[in-house]
Each structure stands twice: as structure tokens, then as C-alpha cells.
Residue, then its C-alpha position, 0 to 999 in steps of 0.5 A: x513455506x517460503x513467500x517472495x515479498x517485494x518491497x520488503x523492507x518498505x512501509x506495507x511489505x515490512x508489516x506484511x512480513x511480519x503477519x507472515x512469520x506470525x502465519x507460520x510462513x517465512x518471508x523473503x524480503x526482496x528489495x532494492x533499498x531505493x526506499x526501504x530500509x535494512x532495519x525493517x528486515x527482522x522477520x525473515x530473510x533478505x535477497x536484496x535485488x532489483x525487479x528491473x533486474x531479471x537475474x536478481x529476480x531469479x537468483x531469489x527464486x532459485x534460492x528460496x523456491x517461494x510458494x508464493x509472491x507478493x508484490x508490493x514494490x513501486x513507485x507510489x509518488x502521485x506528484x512525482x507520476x504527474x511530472x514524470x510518468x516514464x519513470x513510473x511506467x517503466x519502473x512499475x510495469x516493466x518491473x512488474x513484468x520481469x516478476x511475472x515472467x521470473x515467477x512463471x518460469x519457475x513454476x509459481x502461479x500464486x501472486x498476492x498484488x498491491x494495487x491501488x484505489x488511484x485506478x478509479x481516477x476522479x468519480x465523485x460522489x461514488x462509493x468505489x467497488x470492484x466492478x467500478x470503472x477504472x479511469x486513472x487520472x495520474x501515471x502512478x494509477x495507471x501503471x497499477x491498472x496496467x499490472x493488473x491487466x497483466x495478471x489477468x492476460x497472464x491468467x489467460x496464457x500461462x494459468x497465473x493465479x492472483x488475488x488483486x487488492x486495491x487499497x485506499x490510505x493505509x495508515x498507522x503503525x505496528x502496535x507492538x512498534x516492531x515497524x512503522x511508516x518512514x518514508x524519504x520523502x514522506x508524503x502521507x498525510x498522518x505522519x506529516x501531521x504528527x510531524x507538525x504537531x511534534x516540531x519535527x517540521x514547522x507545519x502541516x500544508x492542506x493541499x487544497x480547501x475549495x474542494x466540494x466537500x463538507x469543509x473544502x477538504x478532500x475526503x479518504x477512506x483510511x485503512x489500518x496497515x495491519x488490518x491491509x496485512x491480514x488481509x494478504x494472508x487471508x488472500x494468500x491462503x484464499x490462492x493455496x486453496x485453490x480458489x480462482x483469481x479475485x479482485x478485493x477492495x481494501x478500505x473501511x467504507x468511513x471516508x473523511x476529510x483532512x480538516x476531519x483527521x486533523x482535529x481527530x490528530x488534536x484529540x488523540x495527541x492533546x496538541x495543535x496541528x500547525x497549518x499552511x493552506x496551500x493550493x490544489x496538488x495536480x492528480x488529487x481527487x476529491x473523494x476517494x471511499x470503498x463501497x465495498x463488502x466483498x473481502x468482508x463476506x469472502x474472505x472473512x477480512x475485518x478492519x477492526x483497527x481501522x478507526x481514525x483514533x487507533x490508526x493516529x495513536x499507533x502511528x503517533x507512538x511508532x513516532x516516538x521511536x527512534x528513526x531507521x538509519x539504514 
């Protein structure tokens, strides 16, 4: 059974890809290359195409009739979102929407969607579950939760199935160094550090030190990128089931601050961290942590690799491999 994959050869959907094969499911790789790259497609094929193209859309449909989408492809630059939020609400949501309606009219209503934690915006003190208000606080979170009122306004109309999940920081790297994180420009926090400590830049600048926290950081919950990737196929099959449409918070429940994961950095790879302090970024919480169990007790998720040792080791190892080039 094939399984459209947008954002394939990205960062989640190359590992994504990969767990599919490993289910028994060929992935189809669509992806723009605005930010992927050709190497990380291996595990299937490609349909390199644009969700802002409709007609590249349909070609891949018509090619490959997938049983199933699973739609990780956006901008994610928080940042970015703040200074220019028509480019994310066009890019994301228009782009979201010719997928659903190219889905739709080839008759597939099983849709597996990457949403996001930064749909909650700024709730401090508060363990985030699925039934918390969603008050994003950037353009990047609010053009996830307006895909996910498509989905559900699409349930309504057209009978789309989805299963939303609503990750918090994915880290680390594939254990068997098949994939890994590169991203241009990288703005994630654990490949930034390991970066710093490995010369590749001369520092690693912590956004902010008087937050109100344990030691002025701001705290998130980290989740290993292979144990998010099992949970999509736990909630692909949870569609092929039959199973009614269902929002999933991702995360380990384990919140931490940035002084917290560097020191964990300094441990795992025996070497110092370099650091600039800087200023507050604009559109950053203060504390982002899942409160949730609900994909432990329904669909049988465990993040057992999410520990801050594993997630830094495997992406710290995945470092050491030569970078993609294209």
C-alpha cells in the first residue's frame, strides 16, 4: 500500500519514510526541495512536486493511488512566522488545502497531519493536553491550527478522516544513521549545540535567561523523532481500522530547560558548550510540556527513546556523518 508523504525528504518525513518501509508500506516522497534533500529519499519512491501546485498534486495521486496521506510539509520557522506571517499563511494553509481537496477528489480520506504544540501559544505553568485552548501566539501556530479546522470542516462535508498530531521538540536522529536532522538554516536547539561544541560554529546563543523558570531558560518537552514516526504509523493504522478521527498530543510529559539540555550535551559528549547569551526571541514561550497520556492508552505509543541522553547521542553520532549535498 502506497502512502503520499509530503515533506519527504525533510527531517520527520525522511524518518517517517523510513518506519513506513519497515511497516510493510511503500512511501511516496512528495517534496519541493525547498528544504529537503535528494539523499534522504531511499526508502521509497519520489514525486517531486509543490502542494502550492495542484496539478503536481494530482499527478502524484494519479501515479501512485496512495491509501493514505501524511502531510508533514511547511514552513516552520517561528521567527520567520513573526516578521512575515503572509508567507506562512499562504504557504501553509493554501498548500494544506489543495492537498485536501486533491485527496478528496480521488477518493482518500485517511490523512495522518503534523501539527504542532505552538497552537496552544503562551499558557504558563500548564501541562498541555488535547482538550487545552489553542491561543497561538505566532503566524507559524496559527496556520497549523487553521489546518486543523480544515480537517475537521472537511469531516463535516466530505467525510475526511484524520488523526492530528500535535508534536512538541523533536530531536535526535536515526539510530542506524540512515537520516538525520540538517536543516538551512538550522534553527533547533540540539543540533545548534552540537554544532558549537564541535567547532562547526563559534557558539551556541540561549535565547533569553530571565524567563521565570528554574535558572531564567525556557523549558520544552523533547520527543525522539523516531518514537513521533511510530506513532504515525500507530495512527495510520488507527485510520485503516476504521477508527473515528482523533487529536494526539506527542511529547514525553519531561520538560526541560536550555541550561538543563546543555549540561545533558556536556555529559553525553564529554565537551563544553560555548555560549553567547542573548535576548528574548519574539513568539517564544516560556514553557511548552505535554500533560498528555492519550496516545499512550489509545493507541499503544511509547516514547521510550525520548531521553535527553539518547535523543543528544543519536543526533551527536548522526553529526559525525557526512552532510547531504543535495
Amino acid at each position: 500500500m502506497h502512502v503520499l508523504v509530503t515533506g519527504g525528504a525533510g527531517y520527520i518525513g525522511a524518518h517517517a519514510c523510513k518506519a513506513l518501509k519497515a511497516a510493510g508500506f511503500t512511501p511516496v516522497a512528495f517534496d519541493n526541495f525547498s528544504t529537503g534533500w535528494r539523499q534522504a529519499v531511499k526508502f521509497g519512491p519520489l514525486a517531486q512536486g509543490d502542494l502550492m501546485d495542484r496539478a503536481s498534486i494530482d499527478a502524484a495521486i494519479a501515479t501512485y493511488k496512495p491509501v493514505a496521506i501524511m502531510h508533514f510539509a511547511a514552513l516552520s520557522l517561528v521567527g520567520e512566522s513573526m516578521t512575515n506571517p503572509g508567507k506562512y499563511w499562504r504557504t501553509n494553509v493554501n498548500g494544506s488545502l489543495n492537498l485536501i481537496e486533491a485527496a478528496l477528489a480521488a477518493g482518500i480520506k485517511n490523512f495522518v497531519f503534523s501539527s504542532t504544540c505552538a497552537t496552544y501559544g503562551e499558557l504558563d505553568g500548564v501541562s498541555l493536553d488535547e482538550d487545552t485552548p489553542q491561543t497561538p501566539i505566532n503566524a507559524y501556530g496559527g496556520s497549523k491550527r487553521a489546518i486543523e479546522m480544515l480537517l475537521r470542516d472537511f469531516e463535516k462535508s466530505d467525510g475526511l478522516n484524520s488523526v492530528i498530531f500535535r508534536y512538541f521538540n523533536v530531536a535526535g536522529a536515526d539510530p542506524e544513521g540512515e537520516v538525520g536532522e540538517q536543516h538551512v538554516p538550522e534553527t533547533h536547539l540540539i543540533p545548534l549545540m552540537l554544532d558549537a561544541i564541535d567547532g562547526k560554529r563559534a557558539a551556541l546563543t540561549v535565547f533569553g535567561s530571565d524567563y521565570k523558570t528554574k535558572d531564567g531558560t525556557c523549558i520544552r518537552d523533547y520527543v525522539h523523532v523516531m518514537d513521533l514516526v511510530d506513532a504515525h504509523i500507530l495512527g495510520l493504522r488507527w485510520l485503516l481500522d476504521g477508527k473515528a478521527s482523533r487529536v494526539f498530543c506527542l511529547g514525553s510529559g519531561n520538560g526541560f530547560t536550555v541550561r538543563e539540555v546543555i549540561e545533558a550535551s556536556r555529559i553525553v559528549t564529554n565537551r563544553e558548550v560555548p555560549i553567547i547569551e542573548g535576548a528574548r526571541r519574539a513568539g517564544d514561550a516560556t514553557s511548552l510540556v505535554s500533560g498528555s497520556q492519550r496516545a499512550v492508552t489509545e493507541l499503544g505509543w511509547e516514547p521510550k527513546r525520548s531521553t535527553l541522553q539518547q535523543m543528544i547521542g543519536d543526533a551527536w553520532r548522526w553529526s559525525k556523518q557526512p552532510a547531504f549535498t543535495e
